[in-house]
C-alpha positions in Angstrom: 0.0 0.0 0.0 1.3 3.6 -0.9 0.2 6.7 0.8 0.2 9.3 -1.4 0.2 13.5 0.8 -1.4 16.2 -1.4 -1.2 19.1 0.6 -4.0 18.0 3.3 -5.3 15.2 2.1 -3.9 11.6 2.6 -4.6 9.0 -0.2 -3.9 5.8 0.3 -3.4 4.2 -3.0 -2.6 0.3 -4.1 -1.2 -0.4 -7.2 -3.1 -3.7 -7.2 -6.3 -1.8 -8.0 -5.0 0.1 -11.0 -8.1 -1.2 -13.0 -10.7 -0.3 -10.4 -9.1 3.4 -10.0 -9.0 4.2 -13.7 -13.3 3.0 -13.8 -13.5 5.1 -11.0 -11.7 7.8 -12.7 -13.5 7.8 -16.4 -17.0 7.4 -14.6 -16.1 11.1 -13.0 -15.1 12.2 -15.8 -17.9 11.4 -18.3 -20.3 11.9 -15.6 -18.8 15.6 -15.4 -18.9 15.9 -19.0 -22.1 15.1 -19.0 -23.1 17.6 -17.1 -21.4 20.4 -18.7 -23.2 19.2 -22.6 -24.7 22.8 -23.6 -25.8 23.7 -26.9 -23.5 27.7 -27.5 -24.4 29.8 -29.9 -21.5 32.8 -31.0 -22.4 36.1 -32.1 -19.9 37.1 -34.1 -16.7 35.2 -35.3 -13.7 37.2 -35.0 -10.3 35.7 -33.9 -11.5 35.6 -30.2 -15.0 34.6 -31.1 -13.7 31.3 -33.7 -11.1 31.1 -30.7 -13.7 30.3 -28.0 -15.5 28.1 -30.8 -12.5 26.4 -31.5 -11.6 25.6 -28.2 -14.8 24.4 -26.8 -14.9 21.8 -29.8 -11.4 20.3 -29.1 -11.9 19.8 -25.5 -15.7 17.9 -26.8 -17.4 20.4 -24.7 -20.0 21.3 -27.5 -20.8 19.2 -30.3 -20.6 21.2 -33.7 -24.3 20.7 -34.5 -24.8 22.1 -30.9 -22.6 24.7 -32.1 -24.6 28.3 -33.5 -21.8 30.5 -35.2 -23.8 34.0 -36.4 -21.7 36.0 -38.5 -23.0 38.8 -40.6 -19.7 39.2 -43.0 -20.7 37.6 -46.0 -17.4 36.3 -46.5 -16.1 35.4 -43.8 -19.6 33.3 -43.3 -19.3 31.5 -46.5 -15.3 30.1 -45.1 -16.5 29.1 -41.7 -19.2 27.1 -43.8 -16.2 25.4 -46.1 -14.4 24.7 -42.7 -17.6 23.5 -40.7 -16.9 24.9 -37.7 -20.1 25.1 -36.5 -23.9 25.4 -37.4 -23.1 28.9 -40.1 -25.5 31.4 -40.3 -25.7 34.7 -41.0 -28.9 36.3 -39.1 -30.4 36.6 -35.7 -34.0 34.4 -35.6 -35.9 32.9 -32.3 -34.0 29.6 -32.7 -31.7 31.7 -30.8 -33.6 30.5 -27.6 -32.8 26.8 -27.9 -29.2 27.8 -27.2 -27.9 27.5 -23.2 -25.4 30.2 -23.6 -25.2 33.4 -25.7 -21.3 34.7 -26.5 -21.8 38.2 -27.9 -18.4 38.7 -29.5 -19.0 41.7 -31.5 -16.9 44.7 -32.0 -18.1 47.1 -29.2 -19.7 49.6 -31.5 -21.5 46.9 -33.2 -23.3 46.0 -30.0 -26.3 48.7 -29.9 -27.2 47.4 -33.5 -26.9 43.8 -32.1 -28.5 44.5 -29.1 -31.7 45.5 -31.2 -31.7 42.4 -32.7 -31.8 39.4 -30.1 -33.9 42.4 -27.2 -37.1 40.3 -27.0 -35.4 36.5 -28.1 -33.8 35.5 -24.8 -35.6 33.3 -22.3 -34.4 33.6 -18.5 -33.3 30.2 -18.8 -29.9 31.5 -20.6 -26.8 32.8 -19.7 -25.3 36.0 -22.1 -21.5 35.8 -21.6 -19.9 39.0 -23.5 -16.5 39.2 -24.1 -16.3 42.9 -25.3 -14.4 45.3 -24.1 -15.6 48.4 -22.3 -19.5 47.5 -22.0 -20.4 47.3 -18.9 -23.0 44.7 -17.7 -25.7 47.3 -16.7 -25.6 48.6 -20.2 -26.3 44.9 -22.0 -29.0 44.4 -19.5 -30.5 48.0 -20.4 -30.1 47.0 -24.3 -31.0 43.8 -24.1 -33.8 43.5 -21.6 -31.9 40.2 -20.1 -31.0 39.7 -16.5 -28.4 36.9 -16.6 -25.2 38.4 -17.8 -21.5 37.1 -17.8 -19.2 39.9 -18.6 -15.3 38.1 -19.3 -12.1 40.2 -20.6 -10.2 37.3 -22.6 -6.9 38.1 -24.3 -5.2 37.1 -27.7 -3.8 33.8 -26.4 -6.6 32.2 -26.2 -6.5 31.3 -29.6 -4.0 28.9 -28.6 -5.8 27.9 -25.0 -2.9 29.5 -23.5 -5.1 33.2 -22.4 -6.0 34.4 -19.4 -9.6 35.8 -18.7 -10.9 37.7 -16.0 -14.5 37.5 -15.9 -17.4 38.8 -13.4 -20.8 38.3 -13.2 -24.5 39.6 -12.2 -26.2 38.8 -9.6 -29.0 36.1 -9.4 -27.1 33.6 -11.9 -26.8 29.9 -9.8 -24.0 28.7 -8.6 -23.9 25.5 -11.0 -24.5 28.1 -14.3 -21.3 29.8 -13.4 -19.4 26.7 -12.7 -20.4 25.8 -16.4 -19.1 29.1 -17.6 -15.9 29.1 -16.0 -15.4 25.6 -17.2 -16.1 26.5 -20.7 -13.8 29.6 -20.3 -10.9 27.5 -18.8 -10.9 25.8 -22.4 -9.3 28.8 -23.7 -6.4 28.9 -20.5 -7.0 30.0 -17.2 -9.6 32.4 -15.8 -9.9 34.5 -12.4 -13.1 35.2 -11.2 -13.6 38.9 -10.1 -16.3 40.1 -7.7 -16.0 43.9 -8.0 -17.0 44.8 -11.9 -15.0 47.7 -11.8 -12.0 45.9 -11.5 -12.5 44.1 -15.6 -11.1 47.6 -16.6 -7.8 46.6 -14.5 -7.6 43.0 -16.5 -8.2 44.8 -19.4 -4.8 46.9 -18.8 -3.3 44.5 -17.3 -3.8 40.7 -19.2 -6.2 42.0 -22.1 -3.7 44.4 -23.3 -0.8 42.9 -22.0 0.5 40.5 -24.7 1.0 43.9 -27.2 3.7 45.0 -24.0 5.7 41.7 -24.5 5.5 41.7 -28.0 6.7 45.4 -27.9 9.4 44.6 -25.3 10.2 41.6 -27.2 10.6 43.5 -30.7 13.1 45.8 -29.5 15.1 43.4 -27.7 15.4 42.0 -31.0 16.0 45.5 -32.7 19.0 45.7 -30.7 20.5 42.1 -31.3 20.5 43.7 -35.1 22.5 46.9 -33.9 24.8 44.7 -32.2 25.3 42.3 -35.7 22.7 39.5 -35.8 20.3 39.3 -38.5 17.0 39.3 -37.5 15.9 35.4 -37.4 18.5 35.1 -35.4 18.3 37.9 -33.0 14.3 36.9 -32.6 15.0 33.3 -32.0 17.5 34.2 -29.1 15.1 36.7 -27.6 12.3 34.2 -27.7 13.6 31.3 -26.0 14.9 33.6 -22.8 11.6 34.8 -22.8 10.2 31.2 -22.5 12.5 30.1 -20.3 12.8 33.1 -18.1 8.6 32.6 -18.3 9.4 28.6 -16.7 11.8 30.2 -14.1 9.2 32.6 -12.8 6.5 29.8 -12.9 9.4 26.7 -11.4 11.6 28.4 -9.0 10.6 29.2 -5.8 12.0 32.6 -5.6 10.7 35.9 -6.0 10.9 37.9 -8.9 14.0 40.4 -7.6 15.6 37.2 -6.1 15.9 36.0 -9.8 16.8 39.7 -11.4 19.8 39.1 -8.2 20.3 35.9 -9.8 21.3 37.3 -13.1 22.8 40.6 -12.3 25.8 39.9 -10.7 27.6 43.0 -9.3 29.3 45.3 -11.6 28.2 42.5 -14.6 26.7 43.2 -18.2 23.1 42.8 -16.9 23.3 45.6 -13.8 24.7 47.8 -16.4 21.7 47.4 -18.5 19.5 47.7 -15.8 20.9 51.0 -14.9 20.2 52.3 -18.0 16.1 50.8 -17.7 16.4 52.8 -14.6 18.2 56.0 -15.2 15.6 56.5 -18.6 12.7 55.7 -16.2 11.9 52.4 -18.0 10.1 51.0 -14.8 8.0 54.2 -14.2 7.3 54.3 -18.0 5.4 50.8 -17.7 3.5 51.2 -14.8 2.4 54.6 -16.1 1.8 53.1 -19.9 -0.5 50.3 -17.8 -2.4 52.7 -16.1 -3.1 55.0 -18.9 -4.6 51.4 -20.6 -6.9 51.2 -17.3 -7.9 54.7 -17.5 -8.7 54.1 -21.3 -11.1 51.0 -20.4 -12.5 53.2 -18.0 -13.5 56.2 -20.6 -15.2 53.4 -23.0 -17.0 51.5 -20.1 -19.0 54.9 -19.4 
């Protein structure tokens, strides 16, 4: 017999039962699944809206026919057709209400005109879940005359199930309903419930916006491997892997995130003399301020 300690729970597990642990573990599982079987329908399919889709479907947590993809492109309708996706269509009708969940994924100016158009087609039986930026859940309720609203700030990496999403929600909506949301959410990455609405405009600065800082960061790191003689592919593939393997350290070693700056930037080395520079030029200040100006900007659209 092998006791297995996670954290505080004691599980005392024998290898001669393999067979009757791995039932045990598929009939939880399947029964779970079961559970969370929803029929989904998408209004609209940009990259975040095909990247929810997308995701749901690979982790089996929506059949395609259970699937309702609404996009109003002509064009962009007829490819997710060709690539069956989903159910395709291109207009709003009342077999809108035989859908659990309702992702508006629209553009944010978009969203009075959409508003218009499923106001009247929603039964109290469905959750909306919005992931657009800057409207605030009081406003979809006013627009849409629905109660039950999920409001969620995904970001780009979703699209690989690698995001982070920050979501909130209105009050009255069950327990179980949200569990079912976050679990559909998780399909993308990770998610962080918030209690406080007011705080989405803070993930939005922070996570929502956050991949364009790296990307920045990252480009002229790279710009500066070419000043120093590399050509690009080369300077781009070196900044890359430290940023994934500085991401590992930060998410692997138990030390704080000065401890590993220390680690690197030994006394009177190259890396302290960079970091002067960063902080002579008032790099540190410039992000924090360039952060909060992103958080000030959710808050002027929200209103």
């Amino acid at each position: 017999m092998i006791e297995l300690i996670h954290h505080s729970y004691k599980i005392n597990f024998d290898p001669m039962k393999l067979d009757v642990y791995l039932s045990l573990v598929l009939y939880i599982y399947f029964s779970i699944k079961k559970c969370f079987i929803m029929k989904i329908a998408i209004l609209g399919c940009g990259n975040m809206g095909l990247a929810f889709a997308r995701s749901f479907i690979q982790f089996d947590l929506v059949k395609k026919e259970n699937l309702l993809l609404i996009e109003k492109n002509e064009e962009r309708s007829q490819i997710l057709k060709k690539t069956k996706e989903g159910v395709v269509v291109n207009v709003i009708t009342d077999d809108i209400k035989e859908y659990d969940l309702i992702i508006l994924a629209v553009k944010p100016q978009d969203f009075e005109v959409l508003a218009k158009e499923i106001k009247g087609k929603l039964t109290d039986n469905q959750i909306v879940l919005s992931i657009m930026a800057g409207i605030r859940i009081k406003k979809i309720i006013e627009l849409t005359d629905h109660k039950y609203i999920v409001r969620a700030m995904p970001n780009t990496p979703a699209m690989l199930g690698m995001g982070i999403t920050g979501f909130t929600a209105v009050e009255g909506i069950s327990i179980s309903k949200l569990f079912k949301v976050e679990n559909l959410i998780n399909a993308t990455g990770r998610s962080i419930y918030i209690e406080d609405e007011d705080m989405i405009d803070a993930v939005t600065a922070l996570s929502g916006s956050g991949p364009a800082y790296f990307y920045y960061f990252v480009k002229h790191m790279t710009e500066a491997g070419k000043k120093m003689g590399f050509d690009e592919g080369t300077a781009l593939l070196l900044v890359k892997q430290t940023m994934l393997g500085a991401y590992h350290l930060i998410h692997n070693a138990e030390l704080s995130l000065d401890e590993l700056i220390t680690a690197v930037a030994s006394k009177g080395g190259t890396t302290e003399a960079a970091l002067k520079v960063f902080n002579e030029q008032g790099l540190d200040q410039a992000i924090k301020n360039g952060i909060l100006a992103a958080e000030s900007r959710a808050k002027e659209l929200s209103e």
